[in-house]
VOBA-1610 file (N, C-alpha, C; in pm, whole numbers, padded with zeros to 5 digits, always signed):
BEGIN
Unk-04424+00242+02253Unk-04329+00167+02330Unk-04403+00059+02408Unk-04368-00020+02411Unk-04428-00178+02497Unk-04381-00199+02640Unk-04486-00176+02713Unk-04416-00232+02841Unk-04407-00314+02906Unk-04331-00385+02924Unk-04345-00551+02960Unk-04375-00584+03142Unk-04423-00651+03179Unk-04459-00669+03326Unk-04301-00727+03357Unk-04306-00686+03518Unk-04193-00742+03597Unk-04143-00861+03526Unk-04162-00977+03516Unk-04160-01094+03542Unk-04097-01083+03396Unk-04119-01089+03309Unk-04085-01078+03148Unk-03963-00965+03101Unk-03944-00882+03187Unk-03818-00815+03213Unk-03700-00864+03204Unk-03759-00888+03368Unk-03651-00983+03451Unk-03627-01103+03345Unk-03663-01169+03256Unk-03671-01292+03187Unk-03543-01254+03107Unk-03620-01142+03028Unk-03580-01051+02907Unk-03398-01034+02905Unk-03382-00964+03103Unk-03300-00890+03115Unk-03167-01057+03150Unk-03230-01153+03179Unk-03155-01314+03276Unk-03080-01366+03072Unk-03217-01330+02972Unk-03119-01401+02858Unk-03037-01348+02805Unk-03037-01249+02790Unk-02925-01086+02751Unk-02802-01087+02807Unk-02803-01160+02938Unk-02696-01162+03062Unk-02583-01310+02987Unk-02701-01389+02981Unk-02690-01577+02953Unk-02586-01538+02794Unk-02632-01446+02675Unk-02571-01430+02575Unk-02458-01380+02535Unk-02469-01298+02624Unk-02335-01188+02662Unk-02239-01260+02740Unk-02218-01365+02759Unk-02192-01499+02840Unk-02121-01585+02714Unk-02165-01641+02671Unk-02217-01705+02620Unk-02156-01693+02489Unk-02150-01606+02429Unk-02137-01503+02268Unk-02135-01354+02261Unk-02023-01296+02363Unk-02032-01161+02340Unk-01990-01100+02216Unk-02045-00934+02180Unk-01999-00924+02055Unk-01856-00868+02077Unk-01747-00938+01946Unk-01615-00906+01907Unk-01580-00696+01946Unk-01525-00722+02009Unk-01488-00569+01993Unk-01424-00526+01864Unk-01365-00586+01752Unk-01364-00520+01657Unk-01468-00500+01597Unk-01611-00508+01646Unk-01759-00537+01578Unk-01814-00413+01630Unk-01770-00376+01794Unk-01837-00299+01835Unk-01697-00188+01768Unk-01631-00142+01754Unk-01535-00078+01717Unk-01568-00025+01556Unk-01577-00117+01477Unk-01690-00068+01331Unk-01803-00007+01340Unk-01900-00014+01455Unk-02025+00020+01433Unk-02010+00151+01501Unk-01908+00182+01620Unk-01888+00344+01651Unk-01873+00411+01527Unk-01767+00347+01430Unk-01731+00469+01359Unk-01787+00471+01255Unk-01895+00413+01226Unk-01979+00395+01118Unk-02097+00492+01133Unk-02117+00509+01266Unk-02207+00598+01325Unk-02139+00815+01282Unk-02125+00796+01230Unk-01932+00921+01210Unk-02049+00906+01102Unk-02100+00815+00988Unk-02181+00854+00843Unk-02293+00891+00838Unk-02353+00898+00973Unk-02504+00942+00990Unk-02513+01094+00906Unk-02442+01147+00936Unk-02405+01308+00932Unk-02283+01355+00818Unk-02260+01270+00687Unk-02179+01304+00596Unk-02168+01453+00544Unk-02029+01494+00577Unk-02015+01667+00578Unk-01896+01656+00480Unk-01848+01526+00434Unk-01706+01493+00342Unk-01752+01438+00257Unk-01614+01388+00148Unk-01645+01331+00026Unk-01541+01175+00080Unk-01627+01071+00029Unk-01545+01002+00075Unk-01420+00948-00014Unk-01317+00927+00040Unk-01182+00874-00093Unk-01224+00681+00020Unk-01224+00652-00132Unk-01202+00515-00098Unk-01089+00431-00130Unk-01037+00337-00055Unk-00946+00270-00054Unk-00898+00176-00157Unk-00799+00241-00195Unk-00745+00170-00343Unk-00669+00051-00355Unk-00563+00068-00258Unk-00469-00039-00209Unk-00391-00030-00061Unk-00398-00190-00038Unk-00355-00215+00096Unk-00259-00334+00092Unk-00146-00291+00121Unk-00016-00426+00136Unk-00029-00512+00204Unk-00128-00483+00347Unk-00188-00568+00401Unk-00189-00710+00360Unk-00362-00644+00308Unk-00436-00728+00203Unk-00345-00810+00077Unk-00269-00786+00006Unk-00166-00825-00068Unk-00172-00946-00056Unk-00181-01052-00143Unk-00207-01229-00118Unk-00027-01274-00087Unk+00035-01185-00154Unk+00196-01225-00122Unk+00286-01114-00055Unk+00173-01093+00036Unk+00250-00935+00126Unk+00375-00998+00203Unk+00472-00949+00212Unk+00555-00962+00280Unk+00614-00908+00407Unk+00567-00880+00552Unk+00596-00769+00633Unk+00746-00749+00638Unk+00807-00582+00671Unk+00917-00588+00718Unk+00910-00562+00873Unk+01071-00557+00883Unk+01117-00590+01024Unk+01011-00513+01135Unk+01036-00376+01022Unk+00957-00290+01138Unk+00774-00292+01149Unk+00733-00381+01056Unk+00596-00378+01024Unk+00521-00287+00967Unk+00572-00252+00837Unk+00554-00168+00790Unk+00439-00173+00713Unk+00357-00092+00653Unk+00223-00084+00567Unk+00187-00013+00477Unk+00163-00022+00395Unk+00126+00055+00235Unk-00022+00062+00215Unk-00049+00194+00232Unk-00168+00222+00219Unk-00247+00312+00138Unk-00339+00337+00013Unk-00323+00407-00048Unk-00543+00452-00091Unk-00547+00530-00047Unk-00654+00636-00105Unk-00717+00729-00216Unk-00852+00681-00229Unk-00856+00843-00346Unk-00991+00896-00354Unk-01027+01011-00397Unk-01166+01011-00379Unk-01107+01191-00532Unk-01149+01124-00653Unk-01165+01238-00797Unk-01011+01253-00782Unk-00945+01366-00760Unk-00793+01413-00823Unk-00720+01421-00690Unk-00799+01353-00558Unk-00715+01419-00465Unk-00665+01214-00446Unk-00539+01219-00394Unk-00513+01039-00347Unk-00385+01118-00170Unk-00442+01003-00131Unk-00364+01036+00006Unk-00288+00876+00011Unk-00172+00888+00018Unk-00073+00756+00038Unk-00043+00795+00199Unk-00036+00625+00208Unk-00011+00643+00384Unk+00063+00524+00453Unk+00199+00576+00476Unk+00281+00420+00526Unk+00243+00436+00702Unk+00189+00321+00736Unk+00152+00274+00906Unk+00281+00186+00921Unk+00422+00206+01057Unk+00504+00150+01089Unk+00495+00137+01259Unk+00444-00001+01299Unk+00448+00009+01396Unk+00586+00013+01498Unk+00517+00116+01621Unk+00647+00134+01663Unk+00610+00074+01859Unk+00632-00035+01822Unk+00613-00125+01965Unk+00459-00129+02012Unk+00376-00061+02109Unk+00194-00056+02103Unk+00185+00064+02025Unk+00230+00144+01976Unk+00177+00250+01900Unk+00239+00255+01765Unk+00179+00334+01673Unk+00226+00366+01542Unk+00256+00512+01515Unk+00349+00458+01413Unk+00391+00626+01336Unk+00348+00610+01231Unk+00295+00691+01128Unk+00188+00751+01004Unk+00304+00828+00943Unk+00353+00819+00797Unk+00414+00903+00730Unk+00314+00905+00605Unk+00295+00989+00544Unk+00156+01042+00433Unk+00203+01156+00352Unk+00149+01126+00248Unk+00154+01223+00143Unk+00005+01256+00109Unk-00022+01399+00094Unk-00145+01399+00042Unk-00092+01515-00122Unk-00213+01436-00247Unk-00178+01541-00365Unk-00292+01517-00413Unk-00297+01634-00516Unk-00230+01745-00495Unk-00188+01812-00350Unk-00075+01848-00380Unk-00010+01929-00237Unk-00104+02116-00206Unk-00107+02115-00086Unk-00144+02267-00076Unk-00242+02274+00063Unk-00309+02160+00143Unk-00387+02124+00232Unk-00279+02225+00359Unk-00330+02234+00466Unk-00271+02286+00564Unk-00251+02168+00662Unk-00350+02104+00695Unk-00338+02017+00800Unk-00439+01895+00739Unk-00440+01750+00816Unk-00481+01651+00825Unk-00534+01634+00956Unk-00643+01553+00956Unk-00703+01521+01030Unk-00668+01361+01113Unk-00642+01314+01213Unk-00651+01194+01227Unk-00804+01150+01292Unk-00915+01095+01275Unk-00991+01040+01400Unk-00963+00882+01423Unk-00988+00890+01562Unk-01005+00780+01594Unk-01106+00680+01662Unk-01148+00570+01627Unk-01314+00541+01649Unk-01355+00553+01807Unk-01236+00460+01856Unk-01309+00392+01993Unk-01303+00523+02096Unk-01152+00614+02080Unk-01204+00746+02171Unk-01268+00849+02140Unk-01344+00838+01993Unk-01401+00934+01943Unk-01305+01046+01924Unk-01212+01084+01932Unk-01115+01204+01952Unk-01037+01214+01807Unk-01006+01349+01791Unk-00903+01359+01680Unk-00840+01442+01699Unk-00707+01414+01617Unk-00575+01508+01604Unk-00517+01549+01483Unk-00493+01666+01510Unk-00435+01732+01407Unk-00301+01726+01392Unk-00274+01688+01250Unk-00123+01729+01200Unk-00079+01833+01091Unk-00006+01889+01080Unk+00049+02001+00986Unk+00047+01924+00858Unk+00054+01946+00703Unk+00105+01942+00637Unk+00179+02035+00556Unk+00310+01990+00460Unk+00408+02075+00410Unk+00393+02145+00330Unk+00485+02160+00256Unk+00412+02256+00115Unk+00411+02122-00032Unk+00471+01997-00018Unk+00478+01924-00089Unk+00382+01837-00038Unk+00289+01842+00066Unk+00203+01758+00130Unk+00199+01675+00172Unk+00338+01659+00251Unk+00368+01520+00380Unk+00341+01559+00485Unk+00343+01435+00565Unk+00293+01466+00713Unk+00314+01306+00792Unk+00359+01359+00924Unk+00426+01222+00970Unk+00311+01282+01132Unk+00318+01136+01165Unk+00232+01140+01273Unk+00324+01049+01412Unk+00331+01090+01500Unk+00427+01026+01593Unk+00343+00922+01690Unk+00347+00826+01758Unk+00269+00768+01877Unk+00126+00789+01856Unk+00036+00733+01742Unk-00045+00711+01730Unk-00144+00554+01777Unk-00202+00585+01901Unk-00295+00422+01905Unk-00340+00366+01816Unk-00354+00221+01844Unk-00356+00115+01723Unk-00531+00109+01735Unk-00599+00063+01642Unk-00749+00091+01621Unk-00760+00145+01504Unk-00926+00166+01471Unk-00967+00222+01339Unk-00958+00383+01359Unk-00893+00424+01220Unk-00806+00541+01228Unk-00912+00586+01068Unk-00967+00700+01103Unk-00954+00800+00903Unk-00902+00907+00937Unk-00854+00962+00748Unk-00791+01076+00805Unk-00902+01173+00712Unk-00919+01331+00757Unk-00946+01391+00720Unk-00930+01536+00665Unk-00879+01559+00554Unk-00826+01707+00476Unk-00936+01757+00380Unk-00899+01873+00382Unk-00993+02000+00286Unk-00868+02035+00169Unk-00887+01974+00115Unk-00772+02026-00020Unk-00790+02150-00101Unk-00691+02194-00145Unk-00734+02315-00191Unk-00796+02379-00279Unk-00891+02472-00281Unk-01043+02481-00385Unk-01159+02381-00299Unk-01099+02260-00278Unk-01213+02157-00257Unk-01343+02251-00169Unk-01483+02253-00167Unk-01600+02270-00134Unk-01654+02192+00020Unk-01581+02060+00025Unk-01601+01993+00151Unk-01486+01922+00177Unk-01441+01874+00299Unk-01328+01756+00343Unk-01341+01627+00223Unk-01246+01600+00240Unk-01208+01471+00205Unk-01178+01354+00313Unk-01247+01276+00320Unk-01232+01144+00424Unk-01230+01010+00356Unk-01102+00935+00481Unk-01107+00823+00411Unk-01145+00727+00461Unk-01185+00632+00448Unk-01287+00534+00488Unk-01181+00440+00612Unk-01259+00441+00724Unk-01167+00372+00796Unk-01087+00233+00798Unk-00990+00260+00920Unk-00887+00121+00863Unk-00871+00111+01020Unk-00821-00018+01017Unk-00747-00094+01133Unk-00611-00047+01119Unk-00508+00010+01232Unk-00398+00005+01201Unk-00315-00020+01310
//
């Protein structure tokens, strides 16, 4: 480790101040790199993102702002409509094959997650969910490890 004298600190610590000023970083920047930090320690398989209505070059939103979202990682695919409902969202999802017990929601910036039930046909609706980068995470049935899906803005 290097230790710098007073004077070069203080220098160190006056341009850091001047940049952060100046060019702070985007919080959706610092918001990616929390939850990216979530891969240090891969304990899942990841399903990656297949399609997003979003993204869609001729997406069309409806009234309610609705979103089509769709996952997969081998035989398992998790579909996931995001409808915002004023600052928060509701999550309606299918995961299949059906047979999972529950879903996982995390979320980056509070680090926190919540659990939701799933059915016996493998839906699951999520009520007043904060807007931010969201994955979800299930253990399907037989599966050996979780299934996670790569995070999203929602």
């Amino acid at each position: 480790m290097t230790t710098w004298p007073d004077e070069e600190r203080e220098l160190l610590a006056e341009v850091a101040r001047a940049a952060e000023l100046a060019d702070p970083v985007p919080s959706e920047v610092l918001e990616a790199a929390r939850a990216s930090l979530t891969w240090l320690r891969v304990d899942a398989e990841l399903a990656e993102l297949l399609a997003d209505s979003e993204s869609a070059p001729s997406a069309v939103r409806s009234e309610q702002g609705s979103r089509l979202v769709s996952f997969a990682a081998g035989d398992v695919a998790i579909d996931l409509e995001v409808i915002a409902a004023g600052d928060t969202r509701r999550l309606v999802g299918q995961m299949s094959p059906a047979g999972a017990v529950a879903i996982e929601i995390r979320h980056a910036v509070s680090g926190s997650a919540t659990q939701i039930p799933i059915d016996d046909l493998g839906r699951f609706t999520a009520e007043r969910v904060p807007p931010g980068l969201i994955s979800l995470v299930s253990t399907p049935p037989g599966a050996a490890v979780p299934i996670a899906t790569t995070w999203i803005r929602i």
